[in-house]
C-alpha positions in Angstrom: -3.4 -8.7 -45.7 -6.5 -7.7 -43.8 -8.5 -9.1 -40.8 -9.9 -12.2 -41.6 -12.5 -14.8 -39.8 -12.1 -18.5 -39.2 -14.0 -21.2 -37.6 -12.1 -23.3 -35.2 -12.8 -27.0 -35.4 -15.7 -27.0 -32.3 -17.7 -24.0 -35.3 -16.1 -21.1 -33.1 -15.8 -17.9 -35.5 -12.3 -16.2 -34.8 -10.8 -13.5 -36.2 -7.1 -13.5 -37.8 -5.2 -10.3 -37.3 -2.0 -9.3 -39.7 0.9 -8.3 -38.1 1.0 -5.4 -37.3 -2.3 -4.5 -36.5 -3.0 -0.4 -35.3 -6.7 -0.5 -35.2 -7.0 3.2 -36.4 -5.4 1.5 -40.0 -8.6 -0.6 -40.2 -10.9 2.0 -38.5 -9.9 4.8 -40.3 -6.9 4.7 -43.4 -8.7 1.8 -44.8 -11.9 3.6 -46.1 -9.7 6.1 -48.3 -8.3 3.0 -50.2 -11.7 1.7 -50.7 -12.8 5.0 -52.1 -15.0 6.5 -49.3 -13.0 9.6 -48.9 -15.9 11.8 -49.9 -18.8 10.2 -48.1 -19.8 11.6 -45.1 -19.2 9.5 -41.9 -19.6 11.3 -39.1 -23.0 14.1 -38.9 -23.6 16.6 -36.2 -27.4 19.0 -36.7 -24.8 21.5 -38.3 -21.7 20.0 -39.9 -20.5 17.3 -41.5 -17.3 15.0 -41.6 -16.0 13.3 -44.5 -14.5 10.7 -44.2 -11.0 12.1 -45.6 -11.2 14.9 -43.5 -11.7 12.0 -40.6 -8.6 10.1 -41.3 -7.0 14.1 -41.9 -8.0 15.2 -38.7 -7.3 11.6 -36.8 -4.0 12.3 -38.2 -3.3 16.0 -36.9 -4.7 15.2 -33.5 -2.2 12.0 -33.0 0.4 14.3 -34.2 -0.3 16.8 -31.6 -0.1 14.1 -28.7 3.1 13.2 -30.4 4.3 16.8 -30.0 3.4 17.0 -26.7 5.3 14.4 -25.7 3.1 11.5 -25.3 4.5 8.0 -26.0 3.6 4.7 -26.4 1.2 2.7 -23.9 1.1 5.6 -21.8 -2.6 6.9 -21.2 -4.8 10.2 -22.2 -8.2 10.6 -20.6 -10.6 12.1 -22.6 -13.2 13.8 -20.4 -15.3 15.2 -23.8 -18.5 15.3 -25.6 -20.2 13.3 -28.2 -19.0 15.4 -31.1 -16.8 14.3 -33.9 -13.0 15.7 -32.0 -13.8 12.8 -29.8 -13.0 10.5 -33.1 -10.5 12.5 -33.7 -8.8 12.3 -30.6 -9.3 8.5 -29.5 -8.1 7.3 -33.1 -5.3 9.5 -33.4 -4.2 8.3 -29.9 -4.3 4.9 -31.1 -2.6 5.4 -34.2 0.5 6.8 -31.7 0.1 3.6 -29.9 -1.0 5.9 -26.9 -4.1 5.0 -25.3 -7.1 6.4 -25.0 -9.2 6.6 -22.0 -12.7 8.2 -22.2 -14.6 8.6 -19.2 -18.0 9.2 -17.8 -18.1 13.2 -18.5 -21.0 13.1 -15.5 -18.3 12.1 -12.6 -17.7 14.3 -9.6 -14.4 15.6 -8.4 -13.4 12.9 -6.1 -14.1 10.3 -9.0 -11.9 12.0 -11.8 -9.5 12.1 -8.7 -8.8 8.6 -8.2 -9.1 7.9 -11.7 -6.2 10.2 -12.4 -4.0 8.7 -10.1 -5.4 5.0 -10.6 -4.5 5.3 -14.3 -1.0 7.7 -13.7 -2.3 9.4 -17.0 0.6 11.3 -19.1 -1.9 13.6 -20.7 -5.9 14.8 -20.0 -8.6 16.3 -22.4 -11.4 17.6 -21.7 -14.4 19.7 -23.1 -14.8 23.2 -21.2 -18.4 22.0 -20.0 -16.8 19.7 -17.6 -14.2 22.0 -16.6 -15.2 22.2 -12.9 -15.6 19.1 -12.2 -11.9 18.1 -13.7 -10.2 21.1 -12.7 -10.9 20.8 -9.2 -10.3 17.1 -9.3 -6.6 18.1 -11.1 -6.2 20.6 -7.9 -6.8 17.7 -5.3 -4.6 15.3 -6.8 -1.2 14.5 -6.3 -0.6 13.2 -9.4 -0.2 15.5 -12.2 -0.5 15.0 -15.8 2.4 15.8 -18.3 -0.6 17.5 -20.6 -3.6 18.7 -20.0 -5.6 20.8 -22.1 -9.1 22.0 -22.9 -10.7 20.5 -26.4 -11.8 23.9 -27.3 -11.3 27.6 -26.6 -8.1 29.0 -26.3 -5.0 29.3 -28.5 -3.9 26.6 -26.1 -6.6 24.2 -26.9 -6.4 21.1 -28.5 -8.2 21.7 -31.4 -6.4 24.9 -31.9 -2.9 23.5 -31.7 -4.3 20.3 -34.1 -4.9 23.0 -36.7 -0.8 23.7 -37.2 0.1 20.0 -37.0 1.3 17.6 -40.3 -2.2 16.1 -42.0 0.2 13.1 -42.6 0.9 10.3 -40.4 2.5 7.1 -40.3 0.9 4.0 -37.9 2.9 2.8 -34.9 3.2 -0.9 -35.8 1.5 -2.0 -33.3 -0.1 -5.9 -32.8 -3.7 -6.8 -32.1 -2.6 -8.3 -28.4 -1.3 -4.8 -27.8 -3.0 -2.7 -25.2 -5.3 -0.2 -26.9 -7.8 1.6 -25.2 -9.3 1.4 -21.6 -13.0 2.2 -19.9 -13.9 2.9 -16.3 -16.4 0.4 -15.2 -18.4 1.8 -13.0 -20.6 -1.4 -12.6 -23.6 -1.4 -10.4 -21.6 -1.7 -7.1 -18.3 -0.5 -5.7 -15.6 1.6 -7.1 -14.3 2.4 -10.8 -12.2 -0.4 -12.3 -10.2 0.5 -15.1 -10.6 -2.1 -17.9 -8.0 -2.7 -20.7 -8.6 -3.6 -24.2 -6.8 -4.4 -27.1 -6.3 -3.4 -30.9 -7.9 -6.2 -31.7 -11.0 -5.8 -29.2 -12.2 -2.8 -31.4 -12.2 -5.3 -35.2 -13.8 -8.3 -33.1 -16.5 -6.8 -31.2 -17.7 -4.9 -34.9 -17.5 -8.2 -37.0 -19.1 -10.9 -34.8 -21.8 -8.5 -33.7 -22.2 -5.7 -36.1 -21.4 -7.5 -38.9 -22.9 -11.2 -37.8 -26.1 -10.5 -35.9 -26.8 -6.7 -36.1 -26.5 -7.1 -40.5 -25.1 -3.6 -40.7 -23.7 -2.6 -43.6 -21.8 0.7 -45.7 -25.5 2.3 -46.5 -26.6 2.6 -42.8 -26.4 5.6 -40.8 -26.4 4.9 -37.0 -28.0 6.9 -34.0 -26.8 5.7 -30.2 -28.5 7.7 -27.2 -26.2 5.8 -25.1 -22.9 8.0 -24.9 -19.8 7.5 -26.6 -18.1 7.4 -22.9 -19.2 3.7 -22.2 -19.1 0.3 -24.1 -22.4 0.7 -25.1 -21.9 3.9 -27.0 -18.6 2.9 -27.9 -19.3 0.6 -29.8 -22.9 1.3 -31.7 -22.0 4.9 -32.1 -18.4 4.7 -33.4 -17.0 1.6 -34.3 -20.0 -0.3 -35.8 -20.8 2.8 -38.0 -16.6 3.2 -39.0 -16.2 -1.0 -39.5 -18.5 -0.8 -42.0 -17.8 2.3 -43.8 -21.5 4.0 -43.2 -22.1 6.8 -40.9 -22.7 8.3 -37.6 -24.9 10.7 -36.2 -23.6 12.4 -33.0 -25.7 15.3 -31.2 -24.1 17.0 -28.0 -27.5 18.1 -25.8 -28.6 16.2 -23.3 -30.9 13.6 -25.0 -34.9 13.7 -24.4 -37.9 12.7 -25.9 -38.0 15.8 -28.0 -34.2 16.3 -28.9 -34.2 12.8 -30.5 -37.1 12.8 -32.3 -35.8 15.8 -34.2 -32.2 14.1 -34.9 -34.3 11.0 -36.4 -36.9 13.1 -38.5 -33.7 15.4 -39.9 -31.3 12.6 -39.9 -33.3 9.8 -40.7 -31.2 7.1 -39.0 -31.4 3.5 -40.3 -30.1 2.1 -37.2 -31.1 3.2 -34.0 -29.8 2.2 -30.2 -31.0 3.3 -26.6 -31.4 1.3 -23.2 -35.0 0.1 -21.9 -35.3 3.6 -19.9 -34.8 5.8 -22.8 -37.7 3.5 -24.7 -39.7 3.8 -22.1 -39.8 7.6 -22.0 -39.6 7.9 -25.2 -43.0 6.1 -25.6 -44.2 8.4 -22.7 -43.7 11.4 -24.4 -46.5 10.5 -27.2 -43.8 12.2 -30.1 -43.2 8.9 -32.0 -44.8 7.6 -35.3 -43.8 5.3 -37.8 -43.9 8.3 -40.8 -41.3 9.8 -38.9 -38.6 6.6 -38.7 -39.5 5.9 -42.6 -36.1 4.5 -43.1 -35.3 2.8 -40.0 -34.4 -1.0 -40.0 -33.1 -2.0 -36.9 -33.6 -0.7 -33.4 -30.9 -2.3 -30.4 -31.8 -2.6 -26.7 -29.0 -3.2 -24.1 -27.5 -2.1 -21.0 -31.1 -3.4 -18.3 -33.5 -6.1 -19.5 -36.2 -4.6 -21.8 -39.9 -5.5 -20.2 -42.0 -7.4 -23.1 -44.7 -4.9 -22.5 -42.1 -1.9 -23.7 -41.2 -4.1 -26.9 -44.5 -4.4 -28.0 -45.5 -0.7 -27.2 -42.5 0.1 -29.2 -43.2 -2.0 -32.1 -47.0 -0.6 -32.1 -45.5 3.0 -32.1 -42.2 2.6 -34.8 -42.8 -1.0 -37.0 -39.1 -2.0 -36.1 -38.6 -4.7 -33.5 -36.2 -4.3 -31.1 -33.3 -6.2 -31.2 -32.3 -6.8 -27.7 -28.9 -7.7 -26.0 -26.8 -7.9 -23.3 -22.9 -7.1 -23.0 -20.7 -5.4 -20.6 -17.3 -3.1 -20.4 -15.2 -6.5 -19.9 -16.1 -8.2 -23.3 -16.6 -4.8 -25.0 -19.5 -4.9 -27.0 -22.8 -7.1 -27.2 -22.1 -11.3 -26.7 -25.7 -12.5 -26.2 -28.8 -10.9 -28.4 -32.2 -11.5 -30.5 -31.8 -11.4 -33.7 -33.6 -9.3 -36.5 -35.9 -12.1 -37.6 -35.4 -14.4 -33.9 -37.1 -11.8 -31.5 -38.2 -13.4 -28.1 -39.0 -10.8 -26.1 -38.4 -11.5 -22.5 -35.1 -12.9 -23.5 -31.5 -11.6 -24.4 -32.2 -14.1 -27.3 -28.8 -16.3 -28.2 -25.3 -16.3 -28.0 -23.6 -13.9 -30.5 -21.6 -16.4 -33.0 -17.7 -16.3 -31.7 -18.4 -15.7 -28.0 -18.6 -19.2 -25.8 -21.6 -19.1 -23.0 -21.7 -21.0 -19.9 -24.2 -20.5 -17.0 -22.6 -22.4 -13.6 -23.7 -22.9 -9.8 -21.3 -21.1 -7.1 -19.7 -24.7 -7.5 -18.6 -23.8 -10.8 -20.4 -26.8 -12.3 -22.9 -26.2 -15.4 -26.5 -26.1 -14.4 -29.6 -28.0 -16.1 -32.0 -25.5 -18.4 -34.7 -23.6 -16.7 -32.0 -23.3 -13.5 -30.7 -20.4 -12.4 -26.9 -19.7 -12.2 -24.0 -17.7 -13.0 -23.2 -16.2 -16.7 -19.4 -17.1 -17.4 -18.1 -15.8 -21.2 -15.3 -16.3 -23.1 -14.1 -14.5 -26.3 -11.2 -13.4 -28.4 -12.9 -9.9 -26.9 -12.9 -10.2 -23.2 -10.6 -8.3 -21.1 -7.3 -9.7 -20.0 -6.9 -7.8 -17.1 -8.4 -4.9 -14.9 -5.6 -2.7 -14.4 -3.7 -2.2 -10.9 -6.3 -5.1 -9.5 -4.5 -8.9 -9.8 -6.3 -10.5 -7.5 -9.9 -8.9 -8.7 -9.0 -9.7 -12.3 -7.9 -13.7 -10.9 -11.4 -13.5 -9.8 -12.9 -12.6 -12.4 -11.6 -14.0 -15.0 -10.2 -18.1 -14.7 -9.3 -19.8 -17.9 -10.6 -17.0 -20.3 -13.7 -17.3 -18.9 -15.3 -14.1 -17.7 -17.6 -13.9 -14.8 -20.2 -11.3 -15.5 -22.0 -11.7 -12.1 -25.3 -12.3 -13.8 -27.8 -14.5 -12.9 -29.4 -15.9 -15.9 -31.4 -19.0 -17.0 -31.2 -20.6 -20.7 -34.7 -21.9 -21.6 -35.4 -25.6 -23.1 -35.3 -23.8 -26.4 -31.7 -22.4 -25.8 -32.7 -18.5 -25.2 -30.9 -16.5 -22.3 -33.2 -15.2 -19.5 -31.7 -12.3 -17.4 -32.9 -13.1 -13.7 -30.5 -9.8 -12.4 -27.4 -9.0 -10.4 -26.3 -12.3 -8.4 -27.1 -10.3 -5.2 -30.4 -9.2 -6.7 -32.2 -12.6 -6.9 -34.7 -12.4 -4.2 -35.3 -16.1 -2.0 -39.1 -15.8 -1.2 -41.0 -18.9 0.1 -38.0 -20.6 0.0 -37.9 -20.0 -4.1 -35.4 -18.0 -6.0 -37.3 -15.2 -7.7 -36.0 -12.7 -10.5 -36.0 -8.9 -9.5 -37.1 -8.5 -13.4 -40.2 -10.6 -13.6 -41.8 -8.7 -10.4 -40.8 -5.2 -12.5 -42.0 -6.5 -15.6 -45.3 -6.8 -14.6 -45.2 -3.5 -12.2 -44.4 -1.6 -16.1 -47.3 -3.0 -17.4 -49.8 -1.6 -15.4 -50.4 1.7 -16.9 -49.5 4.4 -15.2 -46.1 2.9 -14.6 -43.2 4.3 -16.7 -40.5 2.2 -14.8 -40.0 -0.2 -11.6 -37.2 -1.7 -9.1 -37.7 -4.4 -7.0 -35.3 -5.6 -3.8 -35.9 -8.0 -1.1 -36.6 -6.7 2.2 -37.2 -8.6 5.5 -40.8 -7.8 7.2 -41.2 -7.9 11.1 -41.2 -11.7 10.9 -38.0 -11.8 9.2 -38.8 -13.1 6.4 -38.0 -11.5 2.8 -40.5 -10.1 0.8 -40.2 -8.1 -2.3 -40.4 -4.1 -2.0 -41.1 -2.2 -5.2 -39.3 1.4 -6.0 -42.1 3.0 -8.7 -41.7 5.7 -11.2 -44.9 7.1 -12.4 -45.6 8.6 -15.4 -47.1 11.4 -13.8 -45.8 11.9 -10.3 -49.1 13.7 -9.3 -50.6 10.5 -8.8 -48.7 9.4 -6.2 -50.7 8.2 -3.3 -51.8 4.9 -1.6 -54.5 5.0 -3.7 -52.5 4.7 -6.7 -50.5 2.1 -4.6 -53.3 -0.1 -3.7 -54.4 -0.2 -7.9 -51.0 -1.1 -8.4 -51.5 -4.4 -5.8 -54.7 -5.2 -7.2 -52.9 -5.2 -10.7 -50.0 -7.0 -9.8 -52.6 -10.0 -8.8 -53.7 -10.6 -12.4 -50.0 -10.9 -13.4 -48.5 -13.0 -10.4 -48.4 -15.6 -8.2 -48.7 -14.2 -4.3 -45.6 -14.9 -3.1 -44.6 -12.4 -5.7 -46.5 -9.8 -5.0 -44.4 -6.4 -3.6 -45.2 -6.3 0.0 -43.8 -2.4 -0.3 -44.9 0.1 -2.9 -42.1 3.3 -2.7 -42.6 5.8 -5.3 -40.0 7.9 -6.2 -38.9 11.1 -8.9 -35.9 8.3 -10.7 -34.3 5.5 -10.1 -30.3 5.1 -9.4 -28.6 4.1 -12.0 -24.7 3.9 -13.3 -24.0 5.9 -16.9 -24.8 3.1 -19.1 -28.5 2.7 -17.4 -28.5 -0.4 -15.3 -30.1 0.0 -11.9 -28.2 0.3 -8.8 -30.4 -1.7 -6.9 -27.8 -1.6 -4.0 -28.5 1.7 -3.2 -32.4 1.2 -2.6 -31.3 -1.8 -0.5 -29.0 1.3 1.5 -31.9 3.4 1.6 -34.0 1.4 3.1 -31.4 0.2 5.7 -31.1 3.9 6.6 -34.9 4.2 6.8 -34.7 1.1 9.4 -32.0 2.7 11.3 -33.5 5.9 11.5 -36.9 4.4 13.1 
């Protein structure tokens, strides 16, 4: 019996799990019995995996963690690349009933640090790229993995050892409650949390949204910018593509304007995901036209709020609307977006079909449309915990429902309306104002390529909003510029709106999936202060 999807009494999709469940089984094994083995499902620019010689390699790497000791529930972090060993490695984890932990591969020292200890990982991987970073962080902490080894290079390598281990491998009988992998939330304030998620996380975040919104299906071939490291990534890059038996296109290099565009004229993607800032640079760069993306159908949008100015640009360039969403580390995958043929732009769009959405007061009481509050979620898919942190998961998460820490408003026609952070909503003129709606008219002017707006308190005291501005071509930085800019902003708001403070900078702070840290311009400009 396989995974199957019911609808409770209130019209709430859910899925069924057999028992036992071991995603990797339903990610992986399944597609041999369907008769995929031959197709390709995973693509680099110069190889290609089948998907027999995915569940065949899935099976020598769990192997190897097997040999090396590692057991059940305890962790590996995977410290590695987008390339097609990081499938090979995370599934055959899973099918050991060991977890897997990827992490951001751009953390420093001291952040690998206390992630070692925080998770008391039995085993660490990690591509040879990142070896100073993780090898220093190994040497300053006290707590020592039982296996750590390079992914390539080396007899000693993981990848080399793989290559002498059984192509056979049975599935721990694991259950769909049962721990299965974790992230590292790095959020847009404070420290890593790690995040745990089940077997069953993996089959319901690909059906309800995948499956029930995005319309994938076996003929599509998928290209994420977003990394594999993240939810994001996660879940466009590997387990949408491997739910439905199509395929995956992974590239290694850093991705720009440049490196994409030839991965989507060689490739020829039908499905293609980024975050606003990638769009918007990709539209800088002037590379994009809709011969080159001749079989492209859907294009996804998550991670920041996507400006309606960039939609339309990007529609004008490619012919494919963009299909944008929200979601977050603790529900795993996408839980509110437009849909193919519903596109609002300016909105997340609706509630993904499965996941209940509630937008409260600090009371905990639900608010009237066109109000601003809270976003609470609840899902089969949420996290059940944060791990080593009881009272911030009791916090976070009361009844099954999740607290993003969003502010949001649902409009009279029942679309979700991202206002920001709950400490990014500005209180100007004794209104509450959304951080987006000031940068969403700041990106429209057009020698903007992208804006972030925080309140700051003028010599009166009173808070005004201050606008962080990256140019399209930093030579034009000035106060003339600025002053344009103003004048601009006029057309496009109402006063009180308008950004008393024009900064511009090189980039904006952001975590690894994109979303602004607008707590640090808040910091810099408290430093400016205390520096006067």
């Amino acid at each position: 019996m396989g995974v199957t999807v019911e609808v409770s009494a209130e019209g709430i999709p859910r899925l069924r799990f057999p028992e036992p469940f071991n995603a990797a089984e339903h990610f992986i094994d399944r597609h041999l019995a369907e008769g995929r083995g031959s197709k390709v499902a995973v693509r680099t620019l110069d190889r290609e995996v089948s998907y027999s010689e995915l569940a065949e390699s899935v099976n020598r790497f769990g192997n190897t963690l097997a040999d090396l000791g590692m057991r059940r529930g305890e962790r590996v972090l995977m410290v590695v690349n987008d390339c097609p060993e990081f499938f090979f490695l995370f599934w055959g984890a899973l099918k050991i009933g060991v977890i897997p932990v990827p992490l951001n591969a751009l953390l420093r020292a001291i952040e690998f640090a206390f992630i070692i200890r925080d998770s008391q990982c039995a085993g660490l991987v990690y591509s040879s790229e990142f070896a100073d970073e993780v090898e220093a962080a190994l040497a300053a902490c006290a707590w020592r993995p039982r296996a750590v080894l390079r992914l390539q290079g080396g007899e000693d390598a993981l990848t080399e050892r793989a290559r002498d281990a059984a192509p056979e491998l049975r599935a721990v009988p694991t259950r769909a409650a049962e721990d299965g992998y974790w992230l590292y939330s790095s959020g847009t304030t404070g420290r890593p949390k790690g995040v745990v998620h089940t077997h069953g996380d993996l089959a319901v975040c690909s059906q309800l949204y995948t499956v029930g919104v995005l319309g994938a299906r076996e003929s599509d071939v998928f290209f994420c910018v977003p990394r594999l490291f993240f939810s994001y990534g996660l879940g466009a890059a590997m387990c949408a593509p491997l739910w439905v038996g199509g395929t995956t296109i992974l590239d290694e290099r850093r991705q720009t304007p440049q490196t994409v565009m030839e991965v989507l004229k060689r490739c020829a993607p039908t499905i293609f995901a980024a975050v606003p800032t990638f769009f918007a640079k990709f539209l800088a760069a002037g590379v994009l036209t809709r011969a080159d993306v001749p079989r492209l159908r859907r294009c996804m949008s998550a991670a920041e709020p996507m400006p309606p100015e960039l939609h339309r640009r990007w529609l004008e360039a490619s012919g494919v609307p963009i299909m944008e969403g929200i979601g977050s580390t603790e529900v795993g995958h996408i839980y509110i977006s437009n849909r193919s043929d519903d596109i609002r732009p300016g909105t997340m769009g609706r509630p993904v079909p499965g996941y209940q959405i509630k937008i409260v007061d600090d009371a905990g009481n639900d608010v009237a449309d066109e109000m601003p509050g809270r976003l609470l979620v609840k899902a089969q898919s949420v996290t059940r915990r944060y791990w080593n942190e009881p009272e911030r998961t009791a916090k976070a998460i009361v009844n099954g429902w999740f607290d993003t820490g969003d502010t949001f408003r649902r409009d009279k026609d029942g679309y979700y309306v991202f206002c920001g952070r709950g400490d990014d909503m500005l209180k100007i003129s004794g209104r509450w104002i959304s951080p987006f709606e000031i940068e969403s008219a700041l990106v429209e002017h057009p020698q903007v390529l992208e804006a972030a707006v925080v309140g700051r308190a003028d010599e009166d005291g009173l808070v005004k909003a201050e606008a962080w501005v990256v140019l399209k071509d930093s030579a034009q930085a000035c106060e003339l510029t600025a002053q344009e800019i103003r004048a601009f902003c006029k057309g496009k708001l109402s006063p009180y709106k308008f950004p008393a403070w024009i900064h511009f900078v090189e980039h904006l702070p952001k975590t690894a999936t994109g979303k602004i840290q607008r707590y640090k311009l808040r910091a810099t400009q408290q430093e400016k202060v205390g520096h006067a």
